[in-house]
Z-matrix of the N, CA and C atoms (Angstrom, degrees):
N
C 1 1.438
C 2 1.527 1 111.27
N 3 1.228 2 127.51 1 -20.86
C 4 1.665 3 133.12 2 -163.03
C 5 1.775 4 85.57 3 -87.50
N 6 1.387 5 96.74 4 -47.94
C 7 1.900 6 87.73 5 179.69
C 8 1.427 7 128.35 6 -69.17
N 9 1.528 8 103.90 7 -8.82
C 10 1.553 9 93.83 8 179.09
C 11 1.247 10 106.11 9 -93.82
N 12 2.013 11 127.41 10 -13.70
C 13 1.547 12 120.85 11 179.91
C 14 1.221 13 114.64 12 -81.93
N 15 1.436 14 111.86 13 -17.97
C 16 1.738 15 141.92 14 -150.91
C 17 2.174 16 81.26 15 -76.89
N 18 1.683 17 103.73 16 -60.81
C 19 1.288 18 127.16 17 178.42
C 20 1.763 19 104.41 18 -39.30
N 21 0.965 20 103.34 19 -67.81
C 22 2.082 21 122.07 20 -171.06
C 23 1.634 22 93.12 21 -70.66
N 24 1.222 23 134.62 22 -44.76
C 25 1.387 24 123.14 23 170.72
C 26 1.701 25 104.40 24 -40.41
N 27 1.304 26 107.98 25 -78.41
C 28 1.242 27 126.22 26 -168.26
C 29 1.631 28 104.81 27 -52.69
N 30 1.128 29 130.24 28 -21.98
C 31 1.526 30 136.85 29 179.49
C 32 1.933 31 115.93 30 -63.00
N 33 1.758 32 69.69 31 -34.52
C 34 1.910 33 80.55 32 -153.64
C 35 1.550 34 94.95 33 -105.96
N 36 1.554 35 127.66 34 4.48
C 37 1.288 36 84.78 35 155.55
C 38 1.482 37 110.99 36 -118.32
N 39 1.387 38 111.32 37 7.47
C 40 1.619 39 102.94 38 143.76
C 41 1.346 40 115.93 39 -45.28
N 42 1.158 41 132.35 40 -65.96
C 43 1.104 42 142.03 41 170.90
C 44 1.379 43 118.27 42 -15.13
N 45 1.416 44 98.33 43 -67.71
C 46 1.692 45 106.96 44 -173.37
C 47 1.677 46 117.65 45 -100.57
N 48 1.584 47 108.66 46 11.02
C 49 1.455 48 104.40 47 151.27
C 50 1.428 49 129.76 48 -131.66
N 51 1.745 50 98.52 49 146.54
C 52 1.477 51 84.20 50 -163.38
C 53 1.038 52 111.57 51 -130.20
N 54 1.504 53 115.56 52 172.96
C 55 2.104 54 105.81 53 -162.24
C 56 0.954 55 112.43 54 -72.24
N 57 1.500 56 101.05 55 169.11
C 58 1.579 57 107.21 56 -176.60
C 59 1.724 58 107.56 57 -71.44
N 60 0.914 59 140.83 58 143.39
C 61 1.388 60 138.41 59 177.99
C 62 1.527 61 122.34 60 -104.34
N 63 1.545 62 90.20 61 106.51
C 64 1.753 63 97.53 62 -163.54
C 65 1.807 64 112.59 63 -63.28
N 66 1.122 65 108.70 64 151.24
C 67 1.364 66 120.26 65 -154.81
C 68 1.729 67 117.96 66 -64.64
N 69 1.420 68 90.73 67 -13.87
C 70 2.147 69 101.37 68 171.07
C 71 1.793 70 90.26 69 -82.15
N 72 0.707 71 130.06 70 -32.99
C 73 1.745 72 123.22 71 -172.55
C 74 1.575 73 93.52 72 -75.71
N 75 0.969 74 104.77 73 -39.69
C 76 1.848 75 104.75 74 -163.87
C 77 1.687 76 101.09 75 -77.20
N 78 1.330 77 146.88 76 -39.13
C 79 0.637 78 171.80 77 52.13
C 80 1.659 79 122.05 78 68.04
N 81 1.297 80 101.04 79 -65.35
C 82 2.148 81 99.88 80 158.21
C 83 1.712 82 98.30 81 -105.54
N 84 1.242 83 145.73 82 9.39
C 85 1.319 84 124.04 83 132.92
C 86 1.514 85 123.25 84 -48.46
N 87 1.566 86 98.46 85 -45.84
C 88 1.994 87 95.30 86 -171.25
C 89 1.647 88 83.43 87 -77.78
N 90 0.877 89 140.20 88 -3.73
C 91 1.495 90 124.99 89 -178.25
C 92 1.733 91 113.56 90 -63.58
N 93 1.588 92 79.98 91 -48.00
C 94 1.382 93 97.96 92 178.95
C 95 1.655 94 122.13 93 -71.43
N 96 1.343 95 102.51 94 -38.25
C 97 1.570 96 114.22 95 -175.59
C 98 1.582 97 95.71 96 -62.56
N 99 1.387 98 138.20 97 -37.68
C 100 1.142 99 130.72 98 171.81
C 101 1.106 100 125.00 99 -64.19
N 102 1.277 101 133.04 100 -9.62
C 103 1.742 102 128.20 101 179.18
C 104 1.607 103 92.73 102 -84.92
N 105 1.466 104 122.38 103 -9.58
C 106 1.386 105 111.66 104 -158.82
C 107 1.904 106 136.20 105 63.08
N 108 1.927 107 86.62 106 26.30
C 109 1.580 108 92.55 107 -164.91
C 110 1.779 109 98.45 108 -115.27
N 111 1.194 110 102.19 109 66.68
C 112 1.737 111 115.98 110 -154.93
C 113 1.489 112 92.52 111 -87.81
N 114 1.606 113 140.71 112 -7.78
C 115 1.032 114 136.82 113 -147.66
C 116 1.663 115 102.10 114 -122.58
N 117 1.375 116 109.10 115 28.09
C 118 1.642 117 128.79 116 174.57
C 119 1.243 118 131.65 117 -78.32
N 120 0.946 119 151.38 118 77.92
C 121 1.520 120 133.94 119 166.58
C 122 1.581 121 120.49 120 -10.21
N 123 1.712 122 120.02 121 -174.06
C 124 1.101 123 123.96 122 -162.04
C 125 1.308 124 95.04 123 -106.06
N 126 1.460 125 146.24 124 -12.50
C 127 1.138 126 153.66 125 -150.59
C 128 1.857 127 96.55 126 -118.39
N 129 1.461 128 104.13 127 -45.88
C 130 1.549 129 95.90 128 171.01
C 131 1.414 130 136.37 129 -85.02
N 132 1.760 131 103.62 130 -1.56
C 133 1.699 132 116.91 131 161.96
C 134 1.006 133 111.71 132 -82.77
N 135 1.596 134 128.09 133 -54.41
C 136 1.634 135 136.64 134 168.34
C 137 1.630 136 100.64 135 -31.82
N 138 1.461 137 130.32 136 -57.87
C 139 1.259 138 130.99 137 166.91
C 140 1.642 139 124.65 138 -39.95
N 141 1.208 140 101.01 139 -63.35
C 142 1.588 141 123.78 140 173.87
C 143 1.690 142 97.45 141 -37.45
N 144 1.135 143 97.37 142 -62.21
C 145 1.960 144 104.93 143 -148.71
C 146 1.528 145 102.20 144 -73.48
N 147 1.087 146 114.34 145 -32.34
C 148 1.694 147 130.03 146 179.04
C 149 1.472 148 91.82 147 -49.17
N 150 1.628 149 106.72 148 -83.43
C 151 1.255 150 96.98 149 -178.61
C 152 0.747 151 125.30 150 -77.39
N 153 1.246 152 155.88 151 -18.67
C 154 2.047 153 135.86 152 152.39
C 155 1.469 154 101.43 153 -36.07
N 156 1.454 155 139.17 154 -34.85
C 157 1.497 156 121.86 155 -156.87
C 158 1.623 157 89.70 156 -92.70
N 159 1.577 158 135.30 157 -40.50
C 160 1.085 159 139.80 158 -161.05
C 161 1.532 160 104.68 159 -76.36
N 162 1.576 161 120.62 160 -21.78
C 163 1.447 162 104.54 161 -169.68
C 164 1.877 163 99.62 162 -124.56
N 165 1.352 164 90.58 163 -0.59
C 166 1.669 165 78.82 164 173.65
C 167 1.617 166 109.95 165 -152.10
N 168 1.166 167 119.50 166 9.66
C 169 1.708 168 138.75 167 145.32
C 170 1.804 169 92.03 168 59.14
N 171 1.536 170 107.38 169 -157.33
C 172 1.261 171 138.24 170 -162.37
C 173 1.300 172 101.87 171 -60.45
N 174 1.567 173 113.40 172 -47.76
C 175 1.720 174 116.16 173 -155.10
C 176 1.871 175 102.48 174 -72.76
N 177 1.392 176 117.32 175 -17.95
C 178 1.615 177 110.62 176 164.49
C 179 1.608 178 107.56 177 -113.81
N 180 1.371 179 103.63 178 55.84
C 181 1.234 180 111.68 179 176.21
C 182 1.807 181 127.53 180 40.31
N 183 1.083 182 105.12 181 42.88
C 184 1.696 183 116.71 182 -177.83
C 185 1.902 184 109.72 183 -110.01
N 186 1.187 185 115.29 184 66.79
C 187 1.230 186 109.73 185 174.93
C 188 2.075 187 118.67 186 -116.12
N 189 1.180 188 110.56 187 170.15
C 190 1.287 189 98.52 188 -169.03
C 191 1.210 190 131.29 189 57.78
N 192 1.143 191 120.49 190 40.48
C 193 1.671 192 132.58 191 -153.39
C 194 1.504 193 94.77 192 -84.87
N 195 1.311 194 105.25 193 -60.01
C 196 1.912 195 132.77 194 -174.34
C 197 1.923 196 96.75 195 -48.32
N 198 1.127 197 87.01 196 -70.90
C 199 1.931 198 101.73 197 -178.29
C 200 1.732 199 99.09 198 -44.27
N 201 1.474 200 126.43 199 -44.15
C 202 1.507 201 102.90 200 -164.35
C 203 1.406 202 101.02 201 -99.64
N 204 1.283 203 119.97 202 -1.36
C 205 1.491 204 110.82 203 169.36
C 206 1.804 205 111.09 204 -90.37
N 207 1.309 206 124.88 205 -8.96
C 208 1.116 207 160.01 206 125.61
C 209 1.888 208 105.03 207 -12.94
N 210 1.329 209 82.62 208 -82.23
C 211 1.794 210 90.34 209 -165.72
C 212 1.348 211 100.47 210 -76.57
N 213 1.449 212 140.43 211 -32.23
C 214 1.318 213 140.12 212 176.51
C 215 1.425 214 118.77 213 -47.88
N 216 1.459 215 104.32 214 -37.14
C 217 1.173 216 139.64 215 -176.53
C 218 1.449 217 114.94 216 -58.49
N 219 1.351 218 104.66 217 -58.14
C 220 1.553 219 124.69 218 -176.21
C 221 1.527 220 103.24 219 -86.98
N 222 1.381 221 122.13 220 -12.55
C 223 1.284 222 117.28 221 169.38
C 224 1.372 223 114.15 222 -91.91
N 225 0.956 224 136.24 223 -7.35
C 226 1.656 225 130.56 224 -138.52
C 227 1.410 226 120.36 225 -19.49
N 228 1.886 227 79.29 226 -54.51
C 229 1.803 228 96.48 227 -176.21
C 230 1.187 229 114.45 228 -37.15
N 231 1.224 230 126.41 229 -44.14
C 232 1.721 231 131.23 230 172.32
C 233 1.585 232 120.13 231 -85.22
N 234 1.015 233 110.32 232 3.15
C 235 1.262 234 110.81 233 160.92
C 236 1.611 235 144.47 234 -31.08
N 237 1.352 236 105.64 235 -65.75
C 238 1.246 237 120.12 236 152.79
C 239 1.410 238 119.31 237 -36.95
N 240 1.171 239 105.30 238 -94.21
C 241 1.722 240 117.97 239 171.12
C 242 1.460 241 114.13 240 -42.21
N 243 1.274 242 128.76 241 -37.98
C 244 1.739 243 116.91 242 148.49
C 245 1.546 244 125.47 243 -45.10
N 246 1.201 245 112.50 244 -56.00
C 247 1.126 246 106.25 245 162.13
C 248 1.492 247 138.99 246 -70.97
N 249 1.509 248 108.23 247 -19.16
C 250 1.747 249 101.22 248 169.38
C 251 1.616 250 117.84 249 -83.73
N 252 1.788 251 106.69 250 -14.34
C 253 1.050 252 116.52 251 174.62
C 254 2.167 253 109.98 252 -53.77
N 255 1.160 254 109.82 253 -31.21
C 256 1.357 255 115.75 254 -172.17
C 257 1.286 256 108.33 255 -86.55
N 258 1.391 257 117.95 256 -55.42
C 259 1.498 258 138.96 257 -176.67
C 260 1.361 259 101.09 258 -46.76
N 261 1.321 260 116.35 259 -42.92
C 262 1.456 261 119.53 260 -173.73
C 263 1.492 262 122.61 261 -77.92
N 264 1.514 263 89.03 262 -33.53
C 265 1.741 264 84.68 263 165.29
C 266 1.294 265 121.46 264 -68.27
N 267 1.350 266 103.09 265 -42.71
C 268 1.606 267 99.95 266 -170.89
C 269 1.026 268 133.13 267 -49.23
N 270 1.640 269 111.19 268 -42.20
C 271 1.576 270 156.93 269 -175.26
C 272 1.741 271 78.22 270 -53.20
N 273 1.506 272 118.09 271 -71.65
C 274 1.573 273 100.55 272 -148.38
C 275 2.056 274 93.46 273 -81.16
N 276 1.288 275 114.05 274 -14.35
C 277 1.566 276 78.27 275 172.00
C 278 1.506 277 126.71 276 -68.74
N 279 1.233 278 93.99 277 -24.51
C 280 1.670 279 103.41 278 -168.59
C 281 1.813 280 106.28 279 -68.88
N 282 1.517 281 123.08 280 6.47
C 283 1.164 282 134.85 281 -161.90
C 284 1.208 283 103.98 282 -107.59
């Protein structure tokens, strides 16, 4: 019994911690939180960012597009909450 709470310990705070989010992810999130198109899936930002970096590159600030759809990727689990983390800021600057 100690190994199966020992197990659910270890479950839940995977669960409830989440990576640090390197600063190119943080970075074309507010990219995104600025078009106001916060209501995207992970498959239609990976889309988004591809092409923003492919048709308008570094010089309008679109780099690492591949890499944060990359880490989004490998995060999923935090996905959500990565992304409302931005949405939410934006929401209250624009207030």
């Amino acid at each position: 019994m100690c190994k199966y709470n020992a197990t659910m310990e270890a479950e839940m705070l995977h669960q409830t911690q989440m990576p640090e989010i390197p600063a190119y992810v943080a970075h074309n999130m507010q990219k995104i939180a600025e078009t106001g198109m916060g209501d995207l899936n992970l498959r239609e930002i990976g889309r988004l960012l591809i092409d923003w970096e492919e048709k308008y590159g570094e010089s309008h600030g679109y780099k690492n597009c591949r890499e944060t759809v990359e880490w989004l990727s490998e995060n999923y689990e935090y996905f959500e909450e990565v992304k409302n983390i931005f949405i939410s800021e934006n929401k209250s600057q624009l207030s």
